[in-house]
C-alpha positions as CSV (number, residue, x, y, z in Angstrom):
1,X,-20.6,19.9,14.4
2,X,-18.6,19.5,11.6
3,X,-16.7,22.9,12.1
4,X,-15.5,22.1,15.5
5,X,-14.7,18.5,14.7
6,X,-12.8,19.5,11.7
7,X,-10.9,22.8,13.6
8,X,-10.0,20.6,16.4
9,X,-8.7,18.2,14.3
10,X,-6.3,20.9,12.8
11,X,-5.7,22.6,15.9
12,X,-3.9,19.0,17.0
13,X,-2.3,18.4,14.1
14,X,-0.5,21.3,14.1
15,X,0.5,21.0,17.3
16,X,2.2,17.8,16.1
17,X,0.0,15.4,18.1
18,X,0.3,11.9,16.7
19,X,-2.6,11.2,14.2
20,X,-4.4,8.5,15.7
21,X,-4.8,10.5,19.1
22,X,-5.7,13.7,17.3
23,X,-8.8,11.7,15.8
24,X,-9.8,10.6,19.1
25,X,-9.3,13.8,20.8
26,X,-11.6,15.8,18.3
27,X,-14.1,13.1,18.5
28,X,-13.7,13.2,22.2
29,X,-14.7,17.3,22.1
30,X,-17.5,16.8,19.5
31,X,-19.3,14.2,22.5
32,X,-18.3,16.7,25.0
33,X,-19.8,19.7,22.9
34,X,-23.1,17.8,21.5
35,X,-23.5,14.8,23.4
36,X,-23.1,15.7,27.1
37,X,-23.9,13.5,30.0
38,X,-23.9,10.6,27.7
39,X,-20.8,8.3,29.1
40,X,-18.4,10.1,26.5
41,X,-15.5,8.6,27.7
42,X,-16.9,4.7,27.8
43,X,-18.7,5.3,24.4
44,X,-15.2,6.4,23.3
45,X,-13.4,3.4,24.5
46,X,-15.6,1.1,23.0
47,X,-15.9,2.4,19.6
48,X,-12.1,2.1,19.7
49,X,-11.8,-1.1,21.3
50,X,-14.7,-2.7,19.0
51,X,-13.6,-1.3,16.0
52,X,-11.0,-3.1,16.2
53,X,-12.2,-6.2,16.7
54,X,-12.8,-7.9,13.6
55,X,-11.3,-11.1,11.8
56,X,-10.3,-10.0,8.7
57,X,-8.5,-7.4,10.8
58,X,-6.5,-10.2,12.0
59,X,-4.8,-10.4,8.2
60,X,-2.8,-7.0,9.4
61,X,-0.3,-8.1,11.7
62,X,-0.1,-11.6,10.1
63,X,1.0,-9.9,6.2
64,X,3.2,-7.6,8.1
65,X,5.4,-10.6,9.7
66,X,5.4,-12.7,6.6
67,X,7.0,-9.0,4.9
68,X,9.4,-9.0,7.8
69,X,10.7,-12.5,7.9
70,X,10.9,-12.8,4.2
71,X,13.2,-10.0,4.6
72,X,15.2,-11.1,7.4
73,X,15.4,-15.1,6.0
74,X,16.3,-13.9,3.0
75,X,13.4,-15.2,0.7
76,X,13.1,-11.5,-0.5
77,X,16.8,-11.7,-1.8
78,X,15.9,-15.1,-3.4
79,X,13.0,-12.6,-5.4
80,X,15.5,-10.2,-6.5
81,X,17.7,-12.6,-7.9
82,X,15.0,-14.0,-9.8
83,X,13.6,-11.5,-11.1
84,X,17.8,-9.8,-11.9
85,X,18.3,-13.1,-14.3
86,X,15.4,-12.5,-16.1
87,X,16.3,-9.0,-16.8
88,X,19.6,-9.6,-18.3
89,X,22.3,-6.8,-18.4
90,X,20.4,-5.1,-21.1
91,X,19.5,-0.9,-20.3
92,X,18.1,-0.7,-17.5
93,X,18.0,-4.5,-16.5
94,X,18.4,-3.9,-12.7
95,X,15.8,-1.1,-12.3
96,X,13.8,-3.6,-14.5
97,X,14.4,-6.1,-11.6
98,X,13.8,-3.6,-9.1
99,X,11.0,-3.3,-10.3
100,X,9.2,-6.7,-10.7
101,X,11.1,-7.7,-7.1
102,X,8.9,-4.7,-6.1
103,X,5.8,-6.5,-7.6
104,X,6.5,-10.2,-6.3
105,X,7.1,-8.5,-3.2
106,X,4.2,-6.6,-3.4
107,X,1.9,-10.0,-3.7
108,X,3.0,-11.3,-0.3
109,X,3.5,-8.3,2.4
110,X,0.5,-6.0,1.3
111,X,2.7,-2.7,2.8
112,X,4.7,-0.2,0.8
113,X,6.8,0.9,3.8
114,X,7.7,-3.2,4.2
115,X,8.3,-3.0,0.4
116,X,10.9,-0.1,0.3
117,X,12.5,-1.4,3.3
118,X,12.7,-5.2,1.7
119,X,13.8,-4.7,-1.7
120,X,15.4,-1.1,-1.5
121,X,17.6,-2.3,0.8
122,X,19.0,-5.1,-1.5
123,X,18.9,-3.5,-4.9
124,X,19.8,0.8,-4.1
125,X,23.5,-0.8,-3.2
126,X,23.4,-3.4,-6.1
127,X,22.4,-0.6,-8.6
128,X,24.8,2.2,-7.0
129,X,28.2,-0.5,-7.8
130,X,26.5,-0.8,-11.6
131,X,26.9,3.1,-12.1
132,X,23.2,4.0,-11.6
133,X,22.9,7.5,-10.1
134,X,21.8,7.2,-6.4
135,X,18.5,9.6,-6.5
136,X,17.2,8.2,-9.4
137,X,17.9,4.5,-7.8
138,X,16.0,5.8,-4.7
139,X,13.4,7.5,-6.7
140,X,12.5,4.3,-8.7
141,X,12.0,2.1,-5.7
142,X,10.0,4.4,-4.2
143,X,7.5,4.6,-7.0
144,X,8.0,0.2,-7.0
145,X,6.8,-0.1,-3.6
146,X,3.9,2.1,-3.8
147,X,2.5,-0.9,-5.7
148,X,2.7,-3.2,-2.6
149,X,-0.5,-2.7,-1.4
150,X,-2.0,-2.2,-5.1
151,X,-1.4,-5.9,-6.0
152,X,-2.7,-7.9,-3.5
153,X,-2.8,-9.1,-0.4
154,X,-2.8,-5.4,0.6
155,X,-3.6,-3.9,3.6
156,X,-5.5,-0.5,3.0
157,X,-8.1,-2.6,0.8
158,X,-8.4,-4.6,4.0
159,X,-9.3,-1.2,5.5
160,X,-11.7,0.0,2.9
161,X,-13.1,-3.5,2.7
162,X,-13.5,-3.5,6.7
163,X,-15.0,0.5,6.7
164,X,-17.7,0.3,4.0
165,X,-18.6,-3.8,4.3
166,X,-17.3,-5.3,1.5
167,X,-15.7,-8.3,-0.1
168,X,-12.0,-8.7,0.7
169,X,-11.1,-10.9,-2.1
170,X,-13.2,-9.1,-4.9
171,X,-10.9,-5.7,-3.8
172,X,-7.7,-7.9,-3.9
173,X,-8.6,-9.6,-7.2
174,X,-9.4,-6.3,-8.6
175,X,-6.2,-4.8,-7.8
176,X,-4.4,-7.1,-10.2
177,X,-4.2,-5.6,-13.2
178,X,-4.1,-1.7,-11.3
179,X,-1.2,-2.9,-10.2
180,X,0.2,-4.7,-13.2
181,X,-0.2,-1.2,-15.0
182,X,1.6,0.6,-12.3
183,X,4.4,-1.6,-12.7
184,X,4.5,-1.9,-16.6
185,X,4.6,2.1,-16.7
186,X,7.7,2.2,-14.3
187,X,9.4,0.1,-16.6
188,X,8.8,1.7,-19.3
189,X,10.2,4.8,-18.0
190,X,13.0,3.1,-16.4
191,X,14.1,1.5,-19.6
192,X,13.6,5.2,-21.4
193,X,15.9,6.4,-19.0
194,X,18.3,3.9,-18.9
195,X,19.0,4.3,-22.7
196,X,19.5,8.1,-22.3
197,X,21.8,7.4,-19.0
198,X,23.3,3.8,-20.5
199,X,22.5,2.5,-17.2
200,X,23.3,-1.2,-17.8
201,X,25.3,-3.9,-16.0
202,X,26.4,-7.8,-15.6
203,X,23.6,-10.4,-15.4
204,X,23.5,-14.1,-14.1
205,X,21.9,-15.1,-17.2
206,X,24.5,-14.2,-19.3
207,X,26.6,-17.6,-17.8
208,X,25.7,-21.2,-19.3
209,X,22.5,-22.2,-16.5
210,X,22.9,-19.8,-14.8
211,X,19.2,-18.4,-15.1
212,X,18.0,-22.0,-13.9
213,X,19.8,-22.4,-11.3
214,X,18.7,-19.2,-9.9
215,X,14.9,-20.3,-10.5
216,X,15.7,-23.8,-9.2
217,X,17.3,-21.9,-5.5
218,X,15.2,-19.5,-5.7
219,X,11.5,-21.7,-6.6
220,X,10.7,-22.0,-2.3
221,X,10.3,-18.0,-2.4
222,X,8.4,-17.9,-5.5
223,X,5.8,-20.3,-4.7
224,X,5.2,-17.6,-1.5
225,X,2.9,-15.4,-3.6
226,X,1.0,-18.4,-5.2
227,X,0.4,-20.6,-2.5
228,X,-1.0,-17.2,-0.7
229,X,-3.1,-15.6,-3.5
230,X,-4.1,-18.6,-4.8
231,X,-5.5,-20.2,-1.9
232,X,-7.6,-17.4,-1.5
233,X,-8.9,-17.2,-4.7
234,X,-9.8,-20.8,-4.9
235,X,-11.5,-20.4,-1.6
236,X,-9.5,-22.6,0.3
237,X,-8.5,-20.0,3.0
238,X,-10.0,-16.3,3.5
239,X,-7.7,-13.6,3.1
240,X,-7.1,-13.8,7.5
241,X,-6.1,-17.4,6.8
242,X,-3.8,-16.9,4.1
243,X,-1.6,-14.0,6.2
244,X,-1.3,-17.3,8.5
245,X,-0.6,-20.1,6.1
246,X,1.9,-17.5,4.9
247,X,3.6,-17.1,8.1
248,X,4.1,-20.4,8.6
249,X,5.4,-21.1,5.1
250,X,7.8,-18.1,5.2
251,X,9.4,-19.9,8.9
252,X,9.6,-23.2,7.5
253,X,11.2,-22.4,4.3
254,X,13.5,-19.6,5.8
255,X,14.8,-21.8,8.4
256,X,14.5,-25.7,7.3
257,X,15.2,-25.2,3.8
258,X,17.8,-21.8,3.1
259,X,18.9,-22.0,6.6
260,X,19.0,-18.5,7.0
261,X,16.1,-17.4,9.2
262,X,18.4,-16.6,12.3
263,X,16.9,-16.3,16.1
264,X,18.0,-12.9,16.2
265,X,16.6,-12.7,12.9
266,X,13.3,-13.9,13.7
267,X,13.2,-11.9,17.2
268,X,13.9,-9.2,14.9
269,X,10.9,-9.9,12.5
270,X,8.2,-10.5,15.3
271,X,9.1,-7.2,16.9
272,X,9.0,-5.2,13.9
273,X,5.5,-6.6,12.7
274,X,4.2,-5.7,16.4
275,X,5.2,-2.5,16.2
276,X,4.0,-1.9,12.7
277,X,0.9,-3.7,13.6
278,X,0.5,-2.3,17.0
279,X,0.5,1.5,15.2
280,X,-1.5,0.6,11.8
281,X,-4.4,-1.0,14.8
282,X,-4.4,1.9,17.4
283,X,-4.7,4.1,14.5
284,X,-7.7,2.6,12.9
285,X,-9.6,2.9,16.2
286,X,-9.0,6.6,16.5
287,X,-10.4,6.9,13.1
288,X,-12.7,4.8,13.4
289,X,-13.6,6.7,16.7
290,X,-13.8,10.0,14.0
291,X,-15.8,8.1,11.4
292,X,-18.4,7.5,13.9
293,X,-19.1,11.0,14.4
294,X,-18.9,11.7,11.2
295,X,-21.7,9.1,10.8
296,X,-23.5,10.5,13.4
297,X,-23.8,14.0,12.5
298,X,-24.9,12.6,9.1
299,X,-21.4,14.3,7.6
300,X,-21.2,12.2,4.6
301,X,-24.7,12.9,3.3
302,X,-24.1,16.2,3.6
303,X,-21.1,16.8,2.1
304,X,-22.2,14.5,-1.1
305,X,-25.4,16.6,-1.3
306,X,-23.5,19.8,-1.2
307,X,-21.1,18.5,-4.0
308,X,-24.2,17.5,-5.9
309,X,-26.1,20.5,-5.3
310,X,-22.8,22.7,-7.3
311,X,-22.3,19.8,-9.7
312,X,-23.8,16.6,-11.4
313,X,-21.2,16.2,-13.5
314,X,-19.4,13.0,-13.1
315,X,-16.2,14.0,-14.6
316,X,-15.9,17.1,-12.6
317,X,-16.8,15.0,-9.2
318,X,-14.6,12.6,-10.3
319,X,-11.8,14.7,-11.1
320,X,-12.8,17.3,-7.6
321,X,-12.6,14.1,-5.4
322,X,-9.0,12.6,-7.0
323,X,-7.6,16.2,-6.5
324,X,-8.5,16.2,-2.9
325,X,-7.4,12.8,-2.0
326,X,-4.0,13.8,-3.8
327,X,-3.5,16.5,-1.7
328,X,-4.8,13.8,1.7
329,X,-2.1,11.7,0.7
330,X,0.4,13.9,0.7
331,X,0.0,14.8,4.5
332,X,-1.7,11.8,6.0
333,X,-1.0,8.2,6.0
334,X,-2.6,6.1,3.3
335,X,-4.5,3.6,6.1
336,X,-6.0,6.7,7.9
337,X,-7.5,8.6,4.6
338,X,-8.7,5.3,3.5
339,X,-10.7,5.0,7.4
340,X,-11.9,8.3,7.1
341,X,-12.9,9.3,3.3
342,X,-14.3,6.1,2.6
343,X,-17.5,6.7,4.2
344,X,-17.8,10.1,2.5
345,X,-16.8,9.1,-1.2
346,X,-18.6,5.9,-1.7
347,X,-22.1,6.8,-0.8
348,X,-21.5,10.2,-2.7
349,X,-19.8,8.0,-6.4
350,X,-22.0,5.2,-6.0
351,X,-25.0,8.0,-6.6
352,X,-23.3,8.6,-9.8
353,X,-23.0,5.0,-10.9
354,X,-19.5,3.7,-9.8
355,X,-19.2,0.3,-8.0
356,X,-17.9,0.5,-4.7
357,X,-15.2,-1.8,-5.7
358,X,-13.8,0.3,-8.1
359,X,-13.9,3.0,-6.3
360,X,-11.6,0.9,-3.0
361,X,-9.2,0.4,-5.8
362,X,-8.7,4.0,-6.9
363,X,-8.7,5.6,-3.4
364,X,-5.6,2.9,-2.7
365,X,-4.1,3.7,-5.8
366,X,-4.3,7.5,-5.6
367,X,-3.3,7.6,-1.9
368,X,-1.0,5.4,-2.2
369,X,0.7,7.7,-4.8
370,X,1.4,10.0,-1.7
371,X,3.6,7.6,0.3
372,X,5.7,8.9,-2.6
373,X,5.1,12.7,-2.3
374,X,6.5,14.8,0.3
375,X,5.8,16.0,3.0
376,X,5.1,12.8,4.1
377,X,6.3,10.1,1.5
378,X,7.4,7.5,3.7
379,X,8.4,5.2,0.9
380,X,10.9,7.8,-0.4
381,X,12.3,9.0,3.1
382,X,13.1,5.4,3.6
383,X,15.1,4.9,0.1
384,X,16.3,7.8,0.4
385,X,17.8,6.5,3.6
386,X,19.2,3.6,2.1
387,X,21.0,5.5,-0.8
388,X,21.8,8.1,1.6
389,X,20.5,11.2,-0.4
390,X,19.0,14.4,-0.3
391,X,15.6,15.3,-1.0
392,X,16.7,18.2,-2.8
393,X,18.5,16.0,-5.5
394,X,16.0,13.2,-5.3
395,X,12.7,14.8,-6.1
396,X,13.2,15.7,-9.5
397,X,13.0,12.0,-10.7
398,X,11.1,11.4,-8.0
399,X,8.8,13.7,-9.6
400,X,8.7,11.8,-13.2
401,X,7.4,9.2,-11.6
402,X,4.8,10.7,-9.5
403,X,3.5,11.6,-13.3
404,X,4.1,8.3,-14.7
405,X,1.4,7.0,-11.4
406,X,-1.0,9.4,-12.0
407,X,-1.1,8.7,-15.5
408,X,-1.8,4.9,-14.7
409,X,-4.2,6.4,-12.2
410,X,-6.3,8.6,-15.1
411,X,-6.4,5.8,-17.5
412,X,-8.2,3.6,-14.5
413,X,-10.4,6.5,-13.9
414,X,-11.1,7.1,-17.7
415,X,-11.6,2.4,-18.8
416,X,-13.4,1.8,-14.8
417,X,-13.8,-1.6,-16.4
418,X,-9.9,-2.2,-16.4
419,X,-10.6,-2.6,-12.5
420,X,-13.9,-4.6,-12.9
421,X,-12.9,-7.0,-15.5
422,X,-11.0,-9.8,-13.3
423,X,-13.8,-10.0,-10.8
424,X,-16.6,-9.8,-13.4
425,X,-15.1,-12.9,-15.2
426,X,-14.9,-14.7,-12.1
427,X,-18.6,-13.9,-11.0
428,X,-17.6,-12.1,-7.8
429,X,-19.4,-8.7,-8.9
């Protein structure tokens, strides 16, 4: 069974059929194949239809139009000014800003794609006119916004959280300091290369108040992340109410208070977060559709006994099951590996003593790493769009940085507890 749903699954991706149709189709064949005469095509429809159908689901499309309208009202821009006066104009100031604009807008849309869009798109320009070289500018936001869904609210934990049955908020609370890490290691690199490069330019804070009054303007779109998180971490919303609360939060502040949420601006926004919802929901039924025969077929014990039967090391597993999901994330989206290895790698690392927790947070964190890696990268195609580079002269940089994630990713591997700690202190594990 799993031969011909695995060669079938090839066999359509090669062809270049869309992913989440390729799932469904080499599901479809497997029922054909082994489970004839059964209502294949209704039992098909229904896994897709009901997989889908789940509250915390709901969160998806919600955090994608609180991403978009804080772009398009300008809230993100009020992030990237904050986090610029703080800098100051020393080396590497505005990558630094880059950066930590990544990071706040990280803890309110949950999507990397959103976060390359939002925050490339203001600072690749900004940093070009300073004198920063244009591949390494796209190259560093790239590697920022693969921390948007580390730090939470973040979608693929809502996906791992949905496929294996766990708690929402103990994944997002545990992403904190994952994400932190990420973030402190770009920095550090940025500000290496900045001395070497003398990348360095003006800064508001460099004026009499000036840093104040850009907090004071900019205070509305920093409260975003802490009315969000913290209202789910109190307890006062679940994670499905928070995408809500910061919907509406985002409109009123964007229109009633900057004035600049537009109606072709917020036409704009609802559109966008219906088509990036619309594709992120049709794909988790198709793989949900797939995990169901993996399930069936009793795939996942399988493979985990066969990997046990070679091995019972766990630093070889460990180190066998990062290297494939590497190599996943390099060729398939990070909400669709997430659907359909999740089933597979927890039963097979919770034998060996890992919480399932930990192990959410470091399959987002190492697949998310490949929304930075080509061939399918889509955080650096789309700064690479905004600079208006090559790949050729981009991937060099955008290679030291692929390093500097997987070297945040081995030292969460090697200290597990650096993942655990937040949500052991707060009694959720």
């Amino acid at each position: 069974m799993i031969g011909v749903l695995i060669l079938t699954l090839l066999i359509l991706l090669f062809l270049t059929v869309p992913i989440f149709a390729a799932l469904a189709l080499s599901a479809l064949v497997v029922f054909a194949i082994y489970f004839p005469g059964q209502g294949m095509d209704l039992m098909l429809a229904q896994s897709m239809v009901k997989s889908c159908d789940s509250f915390p689901l709901m969160a998806i499309p919600f955090f994608m139009l609180v991403g978009t309208l804080m772009s398009k009202g300008g809230l993100a821009k009020k992030l990237v000014d904050i986090a610029e006066a703080f800098t100051g104009n020393s080396a590497g100031g505005l990558g630094t800003a880059a950066i930590v604009a990544s990071m706040l807008f990280a803890a309110i849309s949950g999507s990397g794609p959103a976060t390359a869009a939002a925050i490339g798109g203001i600072m690749i320009p900004a940093m070009a006119k300073q004198g920063y070289g244009k591949e390494y500018s796209a190259s560093l936001l790239a590697a920022g916004s693969t921390i948007g869904p580390v730090i939470p609210p973040s979608i693929p934990m809502i996906m791992f959280a949905v496929t294996i049955g766990c708690s929402t908020t103990t994944l997002f609370m545990a992403g904190v300091i994952p994400g932190l890490l990420m973030g402190v290691g770009l920095i550090v690199y940025n500000k290496w290369i900045s001395k070497r490069k003398d990348y360095r330019g003006e800064s508001l804070s460099e004026e009499k108040g000036a840093k104040a009054k850009t907090i004071k303007e900019g205070i509305w779109a920093l409260l975003m992340p802490v009315i969000v998180l913290g209202g789910i971490y109190s307890g006062i919303f679940t994670p499905t109410e928070s995408a809500v609360v910061g919907v509406v939060y985002s409109l009123a502040v964007s229109k009633f208070i900057y004035k600049t949420l537009t109606w072709q601006g917020l036409k704009e926004s609802l559109v966008d977060a219906a088509i990036t919802s619309a594709t992120i929901m049709i794909l988790f039924g198709g793989a949900n559709t797939f995990g169901r025969i993996l399930t069936l077929g009793d795939i996942p014990a399988t493979i985990a006994g066969g990997i046990l039967s070679v091995t019972s090391s766990k630093i070889v597993i460990m180190i066998l099951i990062n290297l494939i999901l590497l190599v996943v994330g390099m060729f398939i989206d990070t909400n669709s590996s997430v659907i359909l290895f999740a089933p597979i790698v927890v039963p097979l690392l919770t034998q060996l003593g890992y919480h399932e927790i930990f192990i959410g947070v470091m399959m987002v964190v190492n697949l998310c790493i490949g929304m930075l890696t080509p061939p399918l990268g889509p955080n650096l195609f789309i700064t690479m769009r905004i600079g208006g580079v090559s790949l050729e002269k981009t991937l060099p940089s955008a290679l030291a940085t692929i390093v500097i994630l997987y070297i945040v990713l081995a030292v969460m591997i090697i200290f597990p507890e650096l993942v655990l700690c937040l949500p052991r202190l707060l009694g959720m594990i």
